[in-house]
C-alpha positions as CSV (number, residue, x, y, z in Angstrom):
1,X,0.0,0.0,0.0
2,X,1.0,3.4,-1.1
3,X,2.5,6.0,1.8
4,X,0.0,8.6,1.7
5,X,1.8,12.3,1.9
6,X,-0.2,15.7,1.8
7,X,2.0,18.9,2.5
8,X,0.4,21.3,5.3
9,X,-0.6,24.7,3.6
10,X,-1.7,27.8,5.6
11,X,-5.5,26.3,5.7
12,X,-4.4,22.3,6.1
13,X,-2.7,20.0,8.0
14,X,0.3,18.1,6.9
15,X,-1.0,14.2,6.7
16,X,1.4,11.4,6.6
17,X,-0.2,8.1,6.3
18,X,2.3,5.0,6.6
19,X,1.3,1.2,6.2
20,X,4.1,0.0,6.3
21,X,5.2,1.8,9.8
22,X,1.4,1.3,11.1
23,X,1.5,5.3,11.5
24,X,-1.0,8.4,11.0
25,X,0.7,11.8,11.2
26,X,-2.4,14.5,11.2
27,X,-0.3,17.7,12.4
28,X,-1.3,21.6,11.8
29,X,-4.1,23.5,11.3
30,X,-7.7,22.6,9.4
31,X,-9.7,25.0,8.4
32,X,-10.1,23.9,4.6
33,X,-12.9,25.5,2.6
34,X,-14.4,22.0,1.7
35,X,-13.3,19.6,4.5
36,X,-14.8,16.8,3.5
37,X,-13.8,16.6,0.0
38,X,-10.3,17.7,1.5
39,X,-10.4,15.0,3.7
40,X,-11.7,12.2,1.5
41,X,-9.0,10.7,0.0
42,X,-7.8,10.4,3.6
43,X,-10.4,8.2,4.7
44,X,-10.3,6.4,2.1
45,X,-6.7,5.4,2.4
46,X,-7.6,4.4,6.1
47,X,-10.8,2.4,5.1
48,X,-8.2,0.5,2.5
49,X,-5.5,0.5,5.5
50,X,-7.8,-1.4,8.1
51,X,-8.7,-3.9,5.5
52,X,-5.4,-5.9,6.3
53,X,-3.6,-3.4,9.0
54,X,-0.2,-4.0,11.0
55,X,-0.7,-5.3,14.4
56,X,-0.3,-2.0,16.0
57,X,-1.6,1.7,14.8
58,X,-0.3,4.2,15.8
59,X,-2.1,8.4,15.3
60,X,-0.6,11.5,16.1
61,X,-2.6,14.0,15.9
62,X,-1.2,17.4,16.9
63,X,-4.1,19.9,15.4
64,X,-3.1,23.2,16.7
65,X,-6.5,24.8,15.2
66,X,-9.5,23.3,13.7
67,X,-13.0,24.6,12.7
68,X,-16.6,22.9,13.1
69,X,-16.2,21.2,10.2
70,X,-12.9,19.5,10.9
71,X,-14.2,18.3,14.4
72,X,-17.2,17.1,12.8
73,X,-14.8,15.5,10.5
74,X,-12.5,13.8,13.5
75,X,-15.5,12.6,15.2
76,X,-16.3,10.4,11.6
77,X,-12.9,9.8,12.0
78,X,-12.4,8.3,15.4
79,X,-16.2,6.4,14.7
80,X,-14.5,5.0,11.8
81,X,-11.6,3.8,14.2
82,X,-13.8,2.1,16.8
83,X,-15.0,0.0,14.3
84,X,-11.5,-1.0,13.4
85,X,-10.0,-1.6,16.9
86,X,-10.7,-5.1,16.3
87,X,-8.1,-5.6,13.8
88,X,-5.3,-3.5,15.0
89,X,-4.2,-2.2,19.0
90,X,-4.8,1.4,17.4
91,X,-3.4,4.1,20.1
92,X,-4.5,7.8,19.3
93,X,-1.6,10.3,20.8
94,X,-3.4,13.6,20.9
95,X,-0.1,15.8,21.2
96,X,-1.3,19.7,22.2
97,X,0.9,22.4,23.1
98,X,0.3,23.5,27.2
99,X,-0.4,26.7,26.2
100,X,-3.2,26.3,23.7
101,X,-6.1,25.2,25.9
102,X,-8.9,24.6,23.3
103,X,-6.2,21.9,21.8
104,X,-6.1,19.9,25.4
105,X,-9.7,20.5,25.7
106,X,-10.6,19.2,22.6
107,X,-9.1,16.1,23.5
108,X,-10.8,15.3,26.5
109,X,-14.0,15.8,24.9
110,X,-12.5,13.3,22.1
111,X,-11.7,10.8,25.1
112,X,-15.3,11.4,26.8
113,X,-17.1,11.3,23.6
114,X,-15.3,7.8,22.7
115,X,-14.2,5.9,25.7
116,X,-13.6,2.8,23.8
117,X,-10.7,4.0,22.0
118,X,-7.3,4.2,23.8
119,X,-6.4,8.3,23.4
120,X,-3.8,9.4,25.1
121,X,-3.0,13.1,25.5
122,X,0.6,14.3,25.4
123,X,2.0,17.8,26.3
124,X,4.4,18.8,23.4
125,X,8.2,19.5,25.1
Protein backbone atom coordinates (compact mmCIF):
# COMPACT_ATOMS: atom_id res chain seq x y z
CA UNK A 1 0.00 0.00 0.00
CA UNK A 2 1.01 3.41 -1.12
CA UNK A 3 2.52 6.02 1.79
CA UNK A 4 -0.01 8.62 1.65
CA UNK A 5 1.77 12.30 1.90
CA UNK A 6 -0.20 15.67 1.76
CA UNK A 7 2.04 18.88 2.50
CA UNK A 8 0.44 21.32 5.34
CA UNK A 9 -0.62 24.66 3.58
CA UNK A 10 -1.68 27.76 5.62
CA UNK A 11 -5.46 26.30 5.74
CA UNK A 12 -4.39 22.33 6.08
CA UNK A 13 -2.68 19.97 8.04
CA UNK A 14 0.28 18.08 6.94
CA UNK A 15 -1.04 14.18 6.74
CA UNK A 16 1.35 11.44 6.63
CA UNK A 17 -0.21 8.08 6.28
CA UNK A 18 2.27 5.04 6.56
CA UNK A 19 1.28 1.19 6.20
CA UNK A 20 4.10 0.00 6.31
CA UNK A 21 5.15 1.83 9.79
CA UNK A 22 1.41 1.34 11.12
CA UNK A 23 1.55 5.27 11.47
CA UNK A 24 -0.95 8.37 10.96
CA UNK A 25 0.70 11.83 11.17
CA UNK A 26 -2.37 14.46 11.15
CA UNK A 27 -0.30 17.74 12.39
CA UNK A 28 -1.32 21.61 11.79
CA UNK A 29 -4.06 23.52 11.27
CA UNK A 30 -7.74 22.58 9.39
CA UNK A 31 -9.71 25.00 8.44
CA UNK A 32 -10.06 23.93 4.63
CA UNK A 33 -12.93 25.49 2.55
CA UNK A 34 -14.44 22.00 1.73
CA UNK A 35 -13.31 19.64 4.50
CA UNK A 36 -14.85 16.83 3.49
CA UNK A 37 -13.76 16.61 -0.03
CA UNK A 38 -10.30 17.71 1.48
CA UNK A 39 -10.41 14.99 3.67
CA UNK A 40 -11.73 12.16 1.49
CA UNK A 41 -8.95 10.69 0.03
CA UNK A 42 -7.81 10.40 3.58
CA UNK A 43 -10.41 8.23 4.67
CA UNK A 44 -10.31 6.41 2.12
CA UNK A 45 -6.72 5.36 2.42
CA UNK A 46 -7.57 4.37 6.10
CA UNK A 47 -10.81 2.38 5.10
CA UNK A 48 -8.24 0.49 2.52
CA UNK A 49 -5.52 0.46 5.55
CA UNK A 50 -7.78 -1.44 8.11
CA UNK A 51 -8.69 -3.91 5.51
CA UNK A 52 -5.42 -5.92 6.35
CA UNK A 53 -3.62 -3.38 9.02
CA UNK A 54 -0.24 -4.00 10.96
CA UNK A 55 -0.72 -5.26 14.40
CA UNK A 56 -0.28 -1.99 16.00
CA UNK A 57 -1.56 1.71 14.84
CA UNK A 58 -0.32 4.24 15.79
CA UNK A 59 -2.15 8.35 15.33
CA UNK A 60 -0.58 11.52 16.12
CA UNK A 61 -2.63 13.96 15.91
CA UNK A 62 -1.15 17.44 16.94
CA UNK A 63 -4.07 19.92 15.41
CA UNK A 64 -3.08 23.25 16.68
CA UNK A 65 -6.51 24.78 15.16
CA UNK A 66 -9.51 23.28 13.69
CA UNK A 67 -13.05 24.58 12.69
CA UNK A 68 -16.59 22.90 13.14
CA UNK A 69 -16.19 21.21 10.19
CA UNK A 70 -12.88 19.48 10.88
CA UNK A 71 -14.22 18.34 14.38
CA UNK A 72 -17.21 17.12 12.80
CA UNK A 73 -14.80 15.47 10.51
CA UNK A 74 -12.55 13.80 13.48
CA UNK A 75 -15.52 12.58 15.20
CA UNK A 76 -16.27 10.37 11.56
CA UNK A 77 -12.88 9.81 12.00
CA UNK A 78 -12.35 8.26 15.40
CA UNK A 79 -16.16 6.43 14.74
CA UNK A 80 -14.48 4.95 11.75
CA UNK A 81 -11.57 3.83 14.17
CA UNK A 82 -13.80 2.07 16.84
CA UNK A 83 -14.98 0.02 14.25
CA UNK A 84 -11.55 -1.04 13.41
CA UNK A 85 -9.97 -1.56 16.90
CA UNK A 86 -10.66 -5.14 16.30
CA UNK A 87 -8.11 -5.58 13.85
CA UNK A 88 -5.25 -3.48 15.00
CA UNK A 89 -4.21 -2.23 18.98
CA UNK A 90 -4.76 1.36 17.39
CA UNK A 91 -3.45 4.11 20.05
CA UNK A 92 -4.54 7.85 19.29
CA UNK A 93 -1.56 10.27 20.83
CA UNK A 94 -3.42 13.63 20.89
CA UNK A 95 -0.15 15.80 21.22
CA UNK A 96 -1.25 19.72 22.19
CA UNK A 97 0.86 22.36 23.14
CA UNK A 98 0.34 23.52 27.21
CA UNK A 99 -0.36 26.66 26.25
CA UNK A 100 -3.21 26.29 23.67
CA UNK A 101 -6.14 25.23 25.93
CA UNK A 102 -8.91 24.60 23.26
CA UNK A 103 -6.17 21.85 21.76
CA UNK A 104 -6.13 19.89 25.41
CA UNK A 105 -9.70 20.47 25.67
CA UNK A 106 -10.60 19.22 22.63
CA UNK A 107 -9.09 16.12 23.55
CA UNK A 108 -10.79 15.30 26.51
CA UNK A 109 -14.00 15.84 24.88
CA UNK A 110 -12.52 13.29 22.10
CA UNK A 111 -11.72 10.80 25.07
CA UNK A 112 -15.33 11.41 26.79
CA UNK A 113 -17.09 11.26 23.58
CA UNK A 114 -15.35 7.82 22.65
CA UNK A 115 -14.24 5.88 25.75
CA UNK A 116 -13.58 2.82 23.80
CA UNK A 117 -10.68 4.04 22.02
CA UNK A 118 -7.26 4.15 23.81
CA UNK A 119 -6.36 8.31 23.39
CA UNK A 120 -3.84 9.41 25.05
CA UNK A 121 -3.00 13.08 25.52
CA UNK A 122 0.58 14.27 25.43
CA UNK A 123 1.96 17.77 26.33
CA UNK A 124 4.36 18.79 23.41
CA UNK A 125 8.15 19.46 25.11
Amino acid sequence: MEKLHIEATKYTPQIILDAQEGRFVIQGKSYPENTFEFYKPVLAWIESYFQEPQPTTLIQMEIIYFNSSSSKLFFDLFDMLEEYRDRSDITIEWIYDEENESALEAGEDFIDDFDTLNIQLIEKA
